[in-house]
TIRO-2110 file (N, C-alpha, C; in Angstrom, 1 decimal):
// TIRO-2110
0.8, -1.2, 0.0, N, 1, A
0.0, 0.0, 0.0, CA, 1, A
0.9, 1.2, 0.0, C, 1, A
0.7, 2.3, -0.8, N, 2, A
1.5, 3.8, -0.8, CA, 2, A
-0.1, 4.4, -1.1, C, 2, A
0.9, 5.9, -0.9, N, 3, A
-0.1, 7.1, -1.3, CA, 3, A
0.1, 7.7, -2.6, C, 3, A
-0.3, 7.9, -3.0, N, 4, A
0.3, 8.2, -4.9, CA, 4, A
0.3, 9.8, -5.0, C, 4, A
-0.9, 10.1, -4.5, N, 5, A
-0.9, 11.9, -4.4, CA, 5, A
-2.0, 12.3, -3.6, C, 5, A
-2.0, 13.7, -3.3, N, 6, A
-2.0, 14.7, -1.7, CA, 6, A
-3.3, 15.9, -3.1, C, 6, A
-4.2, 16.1, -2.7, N, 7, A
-4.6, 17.1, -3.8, CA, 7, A
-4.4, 18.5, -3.1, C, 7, A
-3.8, 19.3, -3.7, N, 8, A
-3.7, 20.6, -3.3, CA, 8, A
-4.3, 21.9, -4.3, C, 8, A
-5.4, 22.7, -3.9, N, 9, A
-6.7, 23.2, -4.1, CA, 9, A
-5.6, 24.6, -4.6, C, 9, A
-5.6, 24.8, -5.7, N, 10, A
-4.8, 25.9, -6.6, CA, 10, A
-6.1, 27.0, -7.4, C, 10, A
-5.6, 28.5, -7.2, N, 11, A
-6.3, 29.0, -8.3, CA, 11, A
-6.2, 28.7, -9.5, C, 11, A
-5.0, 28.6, -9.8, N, 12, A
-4.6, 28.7, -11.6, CA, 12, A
-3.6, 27.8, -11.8, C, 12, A
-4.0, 26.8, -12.7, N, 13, A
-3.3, 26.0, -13.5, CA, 13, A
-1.8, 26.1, -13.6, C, 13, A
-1.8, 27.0, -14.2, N, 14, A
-0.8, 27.4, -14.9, CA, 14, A
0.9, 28.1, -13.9, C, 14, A
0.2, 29.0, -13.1, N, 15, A
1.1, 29.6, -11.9, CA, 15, A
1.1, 29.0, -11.1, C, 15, A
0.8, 27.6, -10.5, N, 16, A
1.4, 26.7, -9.7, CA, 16, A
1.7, 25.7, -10.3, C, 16, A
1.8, 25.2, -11.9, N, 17, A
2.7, 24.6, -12.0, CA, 17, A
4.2, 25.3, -12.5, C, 17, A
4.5, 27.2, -13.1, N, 18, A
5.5, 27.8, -12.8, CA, 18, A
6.1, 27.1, -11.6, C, 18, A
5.4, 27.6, -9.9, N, 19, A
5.7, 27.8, -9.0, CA, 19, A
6.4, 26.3, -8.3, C, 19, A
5.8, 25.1, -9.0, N, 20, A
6.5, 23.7, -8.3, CA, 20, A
7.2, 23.3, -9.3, C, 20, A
7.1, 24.0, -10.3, N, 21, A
8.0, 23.1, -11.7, CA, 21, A
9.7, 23.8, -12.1, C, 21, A
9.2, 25.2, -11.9, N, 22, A
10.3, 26.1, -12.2, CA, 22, A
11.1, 26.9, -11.0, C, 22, A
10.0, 27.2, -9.7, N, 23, A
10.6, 27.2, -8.3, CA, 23, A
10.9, 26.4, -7.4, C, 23, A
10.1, 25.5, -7.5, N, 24, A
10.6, 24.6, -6.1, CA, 24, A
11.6, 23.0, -7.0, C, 24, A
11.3, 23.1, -8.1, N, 25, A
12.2, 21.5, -8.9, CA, 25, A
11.5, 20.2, -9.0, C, 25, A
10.2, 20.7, -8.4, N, 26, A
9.6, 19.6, -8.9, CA, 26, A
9.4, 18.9, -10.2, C, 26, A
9.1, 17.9, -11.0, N, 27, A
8.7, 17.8, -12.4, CA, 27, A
7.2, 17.4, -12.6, C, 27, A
6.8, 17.7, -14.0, N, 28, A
5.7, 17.9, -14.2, CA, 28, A
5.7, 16.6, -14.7, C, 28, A
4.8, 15.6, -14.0, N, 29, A
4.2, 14.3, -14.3, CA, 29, A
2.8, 14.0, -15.3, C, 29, A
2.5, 14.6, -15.4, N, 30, A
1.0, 14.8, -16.5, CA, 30, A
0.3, 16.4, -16.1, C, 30, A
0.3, 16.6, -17.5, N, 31, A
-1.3, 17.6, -17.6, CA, 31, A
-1.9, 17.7, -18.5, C, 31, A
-3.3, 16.8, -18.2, N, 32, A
-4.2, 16.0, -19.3, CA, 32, A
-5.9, 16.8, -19.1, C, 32, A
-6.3, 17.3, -20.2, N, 33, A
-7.3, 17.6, -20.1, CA, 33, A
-8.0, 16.4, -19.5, C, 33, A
-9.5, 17.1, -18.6, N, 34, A
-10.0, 16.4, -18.0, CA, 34, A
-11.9, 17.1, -18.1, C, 34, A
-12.6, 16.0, -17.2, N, 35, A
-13.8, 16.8, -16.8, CA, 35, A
-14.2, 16.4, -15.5, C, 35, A
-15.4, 17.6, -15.0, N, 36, A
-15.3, 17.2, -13.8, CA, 36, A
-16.6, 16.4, -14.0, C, 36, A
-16.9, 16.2, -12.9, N, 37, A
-18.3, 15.2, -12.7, CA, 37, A
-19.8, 15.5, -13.4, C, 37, A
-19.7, 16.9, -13.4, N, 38, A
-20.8, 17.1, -14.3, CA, 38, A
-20.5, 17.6, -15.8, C, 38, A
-19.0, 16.8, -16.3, N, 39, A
-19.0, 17.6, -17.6, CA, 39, A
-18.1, 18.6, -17.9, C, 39, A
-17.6, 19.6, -16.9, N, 40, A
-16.9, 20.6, -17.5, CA, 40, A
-15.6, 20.4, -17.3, C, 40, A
-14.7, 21.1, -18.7, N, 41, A
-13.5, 21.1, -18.3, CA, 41, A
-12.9, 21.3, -17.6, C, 41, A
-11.7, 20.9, -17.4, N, 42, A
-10.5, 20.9, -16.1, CA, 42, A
-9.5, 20.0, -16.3, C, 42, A
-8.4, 19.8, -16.0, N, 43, A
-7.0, 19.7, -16.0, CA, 43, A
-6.8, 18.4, -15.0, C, 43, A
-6.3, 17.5, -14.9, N, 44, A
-5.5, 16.6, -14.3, CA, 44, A
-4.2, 16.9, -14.3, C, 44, A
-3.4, 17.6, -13.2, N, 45, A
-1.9, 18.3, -13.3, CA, 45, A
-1.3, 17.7, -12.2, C, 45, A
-0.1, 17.0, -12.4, N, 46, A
0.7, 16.3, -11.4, CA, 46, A
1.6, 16.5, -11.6, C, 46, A
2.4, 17.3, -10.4, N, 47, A
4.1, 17.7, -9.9, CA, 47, A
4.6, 16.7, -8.8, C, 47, A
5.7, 16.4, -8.9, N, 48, A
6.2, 15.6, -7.9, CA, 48, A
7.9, 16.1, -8.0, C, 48, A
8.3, 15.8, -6.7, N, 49, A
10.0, 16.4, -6.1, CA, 49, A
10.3, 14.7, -7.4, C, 49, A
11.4, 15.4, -7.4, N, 50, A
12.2, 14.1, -8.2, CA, 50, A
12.6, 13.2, -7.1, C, 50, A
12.9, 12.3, -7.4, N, 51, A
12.7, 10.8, -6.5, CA, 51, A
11.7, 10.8, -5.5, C, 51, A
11.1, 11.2, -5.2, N, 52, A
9.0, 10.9, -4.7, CA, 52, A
8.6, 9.8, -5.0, C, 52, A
7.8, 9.3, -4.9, N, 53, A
6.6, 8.0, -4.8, CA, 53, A
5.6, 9.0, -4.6, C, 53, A
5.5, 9.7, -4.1, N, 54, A
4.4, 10.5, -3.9, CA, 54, A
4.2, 12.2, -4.3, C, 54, A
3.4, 12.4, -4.9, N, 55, A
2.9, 14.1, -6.2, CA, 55, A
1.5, 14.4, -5.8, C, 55, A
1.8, 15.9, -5.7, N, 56, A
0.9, 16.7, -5.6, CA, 56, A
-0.5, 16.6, -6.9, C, 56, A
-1.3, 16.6, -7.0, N, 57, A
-2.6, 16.8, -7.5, CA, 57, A
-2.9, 18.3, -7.8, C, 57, A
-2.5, 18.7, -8.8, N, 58, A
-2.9, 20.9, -8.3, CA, 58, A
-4.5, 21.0, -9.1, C, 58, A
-4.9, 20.9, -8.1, N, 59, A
-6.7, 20.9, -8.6, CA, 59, A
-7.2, 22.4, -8.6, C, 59, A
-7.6, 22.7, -9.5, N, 60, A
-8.4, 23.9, -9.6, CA, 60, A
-9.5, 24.3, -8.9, C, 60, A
-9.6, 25.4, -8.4, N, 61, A
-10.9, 25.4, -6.8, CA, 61, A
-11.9, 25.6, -8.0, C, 61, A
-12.7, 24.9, -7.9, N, 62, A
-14.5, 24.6, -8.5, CA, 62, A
-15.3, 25.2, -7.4, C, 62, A
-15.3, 26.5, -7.9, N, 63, A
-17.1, 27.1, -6.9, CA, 63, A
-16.2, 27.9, -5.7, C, 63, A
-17.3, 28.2, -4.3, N, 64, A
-16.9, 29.5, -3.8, CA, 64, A
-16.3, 28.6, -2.4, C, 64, A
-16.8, 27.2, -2.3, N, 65, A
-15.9, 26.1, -1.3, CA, 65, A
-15.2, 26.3, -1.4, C, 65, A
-14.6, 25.8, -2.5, N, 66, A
-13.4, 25.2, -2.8, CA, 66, A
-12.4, 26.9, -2.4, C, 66, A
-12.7, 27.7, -3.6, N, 67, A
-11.8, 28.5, -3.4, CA, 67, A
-11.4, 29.4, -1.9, C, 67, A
-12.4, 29.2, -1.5, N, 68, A
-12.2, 29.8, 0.1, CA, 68, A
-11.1, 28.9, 0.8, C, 68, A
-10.6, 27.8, 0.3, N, 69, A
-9.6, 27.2, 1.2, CA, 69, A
-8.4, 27.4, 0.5, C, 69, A
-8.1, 28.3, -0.8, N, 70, A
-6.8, 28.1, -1.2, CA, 70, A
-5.8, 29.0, -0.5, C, 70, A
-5.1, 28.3, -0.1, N, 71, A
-4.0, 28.9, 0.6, CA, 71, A
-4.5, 28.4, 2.4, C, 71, A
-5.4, 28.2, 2.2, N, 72, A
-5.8, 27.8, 3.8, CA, 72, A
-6.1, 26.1, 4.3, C, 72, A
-5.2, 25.4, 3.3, N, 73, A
-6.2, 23.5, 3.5, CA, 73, A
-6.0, 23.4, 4.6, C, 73, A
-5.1, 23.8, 5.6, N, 74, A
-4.5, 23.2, 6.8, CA, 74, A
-4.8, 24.0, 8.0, C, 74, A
-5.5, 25.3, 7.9, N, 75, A
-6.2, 26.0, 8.7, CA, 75, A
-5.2, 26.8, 9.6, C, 75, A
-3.9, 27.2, 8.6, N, 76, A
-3.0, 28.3, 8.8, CA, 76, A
-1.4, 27.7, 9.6, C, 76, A
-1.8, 25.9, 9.8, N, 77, A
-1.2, 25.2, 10.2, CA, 77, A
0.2, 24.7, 9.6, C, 77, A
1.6, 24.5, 9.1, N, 78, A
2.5, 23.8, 8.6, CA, 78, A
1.9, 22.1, 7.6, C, 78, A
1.1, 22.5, 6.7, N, 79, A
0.4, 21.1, 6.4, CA, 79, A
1.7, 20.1, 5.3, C, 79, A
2.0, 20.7, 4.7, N, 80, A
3.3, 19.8, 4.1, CA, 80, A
4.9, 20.3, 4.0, C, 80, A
5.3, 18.9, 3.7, N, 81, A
7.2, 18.8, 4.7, CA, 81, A
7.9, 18.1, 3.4, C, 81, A
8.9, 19.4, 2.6, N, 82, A
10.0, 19.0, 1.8, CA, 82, A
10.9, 18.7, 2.1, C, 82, A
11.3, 17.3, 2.6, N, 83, A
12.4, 17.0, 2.7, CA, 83, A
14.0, 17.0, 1.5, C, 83, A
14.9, 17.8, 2.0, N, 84, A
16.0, 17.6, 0.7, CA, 84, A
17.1, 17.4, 1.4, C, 84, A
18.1, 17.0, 0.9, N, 85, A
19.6, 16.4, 1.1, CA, 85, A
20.4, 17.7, 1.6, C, 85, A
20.5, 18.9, 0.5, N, 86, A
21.0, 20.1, 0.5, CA, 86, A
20.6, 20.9, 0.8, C, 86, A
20.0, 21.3, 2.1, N, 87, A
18.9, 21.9, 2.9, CA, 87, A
19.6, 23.7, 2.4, C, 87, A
20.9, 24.4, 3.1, N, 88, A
21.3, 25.4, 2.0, CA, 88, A
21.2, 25.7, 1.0, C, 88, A
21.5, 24.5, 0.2, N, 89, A
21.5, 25.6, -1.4, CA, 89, A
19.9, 25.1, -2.2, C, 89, A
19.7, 24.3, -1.4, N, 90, A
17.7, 25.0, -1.7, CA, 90, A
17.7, 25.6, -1.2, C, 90, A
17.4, 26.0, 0.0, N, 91, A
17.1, 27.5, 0.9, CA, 91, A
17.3, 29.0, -0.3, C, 91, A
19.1, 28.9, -0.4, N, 92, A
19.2, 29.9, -0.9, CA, 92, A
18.4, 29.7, -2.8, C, 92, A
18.2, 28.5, -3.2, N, 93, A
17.7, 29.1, -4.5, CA, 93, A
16.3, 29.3, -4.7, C, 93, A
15.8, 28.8, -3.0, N, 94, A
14.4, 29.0, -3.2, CA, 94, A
14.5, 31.0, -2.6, C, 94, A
15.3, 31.4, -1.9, N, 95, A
15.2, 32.4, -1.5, CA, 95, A
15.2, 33.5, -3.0, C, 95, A
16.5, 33.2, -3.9, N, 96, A
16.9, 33.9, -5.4, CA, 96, A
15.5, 33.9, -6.0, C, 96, A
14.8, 32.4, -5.6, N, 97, A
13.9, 32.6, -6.8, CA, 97, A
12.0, 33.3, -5.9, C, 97, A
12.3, 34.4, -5.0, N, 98, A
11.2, 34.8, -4.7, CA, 98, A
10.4, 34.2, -3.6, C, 98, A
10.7, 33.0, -2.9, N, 99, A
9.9, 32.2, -2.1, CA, 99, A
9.9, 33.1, -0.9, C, 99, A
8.5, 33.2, -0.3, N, 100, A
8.4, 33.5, 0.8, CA, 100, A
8.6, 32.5, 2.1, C, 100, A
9.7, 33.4, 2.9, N, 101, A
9.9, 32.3, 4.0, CA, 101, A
9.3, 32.7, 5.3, C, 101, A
9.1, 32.5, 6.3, N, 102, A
8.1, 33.2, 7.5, CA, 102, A
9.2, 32.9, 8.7, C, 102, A
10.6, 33.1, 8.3, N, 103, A
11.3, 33.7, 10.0, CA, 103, A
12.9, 33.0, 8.8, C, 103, A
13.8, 32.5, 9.8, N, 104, A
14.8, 32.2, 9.3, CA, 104, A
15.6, 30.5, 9.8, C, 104, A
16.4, 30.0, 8.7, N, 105, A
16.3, 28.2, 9.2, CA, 105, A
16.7, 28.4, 10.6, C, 105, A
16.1, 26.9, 11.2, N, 106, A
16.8, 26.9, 12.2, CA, 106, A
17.4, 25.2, 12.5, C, 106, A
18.2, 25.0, 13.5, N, 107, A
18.2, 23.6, 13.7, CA, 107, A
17.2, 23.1, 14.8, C, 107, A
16.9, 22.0, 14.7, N, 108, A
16.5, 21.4, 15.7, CA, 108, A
16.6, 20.1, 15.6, C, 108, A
15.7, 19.2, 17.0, N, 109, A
16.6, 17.5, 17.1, CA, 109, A
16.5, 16.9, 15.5, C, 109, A
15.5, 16.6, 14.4, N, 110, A
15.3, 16.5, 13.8, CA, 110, A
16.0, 16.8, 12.7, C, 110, A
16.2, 18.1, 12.3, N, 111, A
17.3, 18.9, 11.5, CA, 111, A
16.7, 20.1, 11.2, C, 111, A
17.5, 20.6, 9.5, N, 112, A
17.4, 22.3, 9.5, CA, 112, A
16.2, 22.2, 8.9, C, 112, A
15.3, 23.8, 9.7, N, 113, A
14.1, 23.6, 9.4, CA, 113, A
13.3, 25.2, 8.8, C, 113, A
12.9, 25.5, 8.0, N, 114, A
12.4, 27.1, 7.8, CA, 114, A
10.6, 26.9, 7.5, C, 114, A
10.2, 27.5, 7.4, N, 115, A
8.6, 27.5, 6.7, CA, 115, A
8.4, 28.6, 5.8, C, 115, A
8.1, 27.6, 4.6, N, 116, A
7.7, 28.8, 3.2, CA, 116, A
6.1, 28.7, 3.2, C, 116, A
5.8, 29.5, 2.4, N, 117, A
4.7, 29.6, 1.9, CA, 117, A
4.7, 29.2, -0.1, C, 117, A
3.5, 28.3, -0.5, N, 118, A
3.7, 27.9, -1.6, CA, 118, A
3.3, 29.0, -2.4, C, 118, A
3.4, 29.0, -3.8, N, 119, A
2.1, 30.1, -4.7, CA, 119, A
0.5, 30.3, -4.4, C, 119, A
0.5, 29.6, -3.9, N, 120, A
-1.5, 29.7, -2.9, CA, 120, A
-1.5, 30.5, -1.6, C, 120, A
-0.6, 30.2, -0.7, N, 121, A
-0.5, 30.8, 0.7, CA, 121, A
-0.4, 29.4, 1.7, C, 121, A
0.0, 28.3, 1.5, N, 122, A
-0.1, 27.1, 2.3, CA, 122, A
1.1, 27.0, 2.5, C, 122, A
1.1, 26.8, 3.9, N, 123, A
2.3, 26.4, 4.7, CA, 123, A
3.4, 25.7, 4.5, C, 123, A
4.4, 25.2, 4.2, N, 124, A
5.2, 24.1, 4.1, CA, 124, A
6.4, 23.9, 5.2, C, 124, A
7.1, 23.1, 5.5, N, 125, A
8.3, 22.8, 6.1, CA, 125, A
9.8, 22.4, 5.1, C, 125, A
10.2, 23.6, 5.0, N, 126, A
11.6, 23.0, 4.5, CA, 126, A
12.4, 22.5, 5.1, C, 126, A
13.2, 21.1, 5.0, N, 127, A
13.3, 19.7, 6.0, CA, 127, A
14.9, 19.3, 5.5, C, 127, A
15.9, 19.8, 6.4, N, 128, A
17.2, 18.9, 5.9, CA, 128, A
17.9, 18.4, 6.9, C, 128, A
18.4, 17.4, 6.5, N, 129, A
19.2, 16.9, 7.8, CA, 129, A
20.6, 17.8, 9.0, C, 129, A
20.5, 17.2, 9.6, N, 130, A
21.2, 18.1, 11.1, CA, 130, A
22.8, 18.5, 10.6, C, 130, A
END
C-alpha cells in the first residue's frame, strides 16, 4: 500500500505549475485535459519532487468552497514537509527565486528547518538533515 498523491486546491493552473515546476524542482508528471463530474472542463496536473513516490494533485478550486480554502487547506497550520539532502542551497535558490519564507532556518533535534509559503499561501516545512 502507498499514497500516490496529496490534492492541493490551486487558483490557476498554470502559476502553480510555474511555481513547483520552475521554483521549487519539482517535475511535471501529467497535464491532461480532464472533466469534472458534471462535464466541465479541467485539467488533471501532477508535480512531484524528483525521487518521490508520492505528487501533488494541483486541482483547480470549482465554486466559492473550494476556493475559500486556497491557501488555507490546513487551517493556517504547517500542512506539508520537503524533505532535501542540501537543505542550504535549496534555501538559498528557493530564496533567489522569490519564495516566501516566514522567519529564518533553524536547527533542531530532527534537522534544519524554515517555513515557506507555496504560490497559494499554504504552509510548508523545508526539511534537511542536522
Amino acid at each position: 500500500m502507498r499514497m500516490s498523491l496529496v490534492s492541493l486546491v490551486v487558483q490557476d493552473y498554470d502559476q502553480a505549475i510555474d511555481f513547483f515546476v520552475h521554483v521549487l524542482g519539482f517535475g511535471l508528471v501529467e497535464d491532461s485535459p480532464a472533466l469534472t463530474h458534471d462535464g466541465r472542463a479541467k485539467r488533471w496536473v501532477v508535480v512531484r519532487p524528483p525521487g518521490a513516490e508520492t505528487g501533488l494533485l494541483l486541482a483547480r478550486a470549482d465554486g466559492e468552497r473550494q476556493a475559500a480554502v486556497v491557501g488555507d487547506q490546513t487551517a493556517g497550520r504547517v500542512g506539508f514537509f520537503l524533505q532535501v539532502e542540501d537543505f542550504d542551497a535549496t534555501y538559498r535558490r528557493m530564496l533567489e527565486a522569490g519564495v516566501e519564507f516566514l522567519g529564518q532556518p533553524r536547527t533542531e533535534p530532527y534537522g534544519r528547518v524554515v517555513v515557506f509559503r507555496d504560490i497559494a499561501g499554504n504552509k510548508w516545512d523545508l526539511l534537511g538533515p542536522r
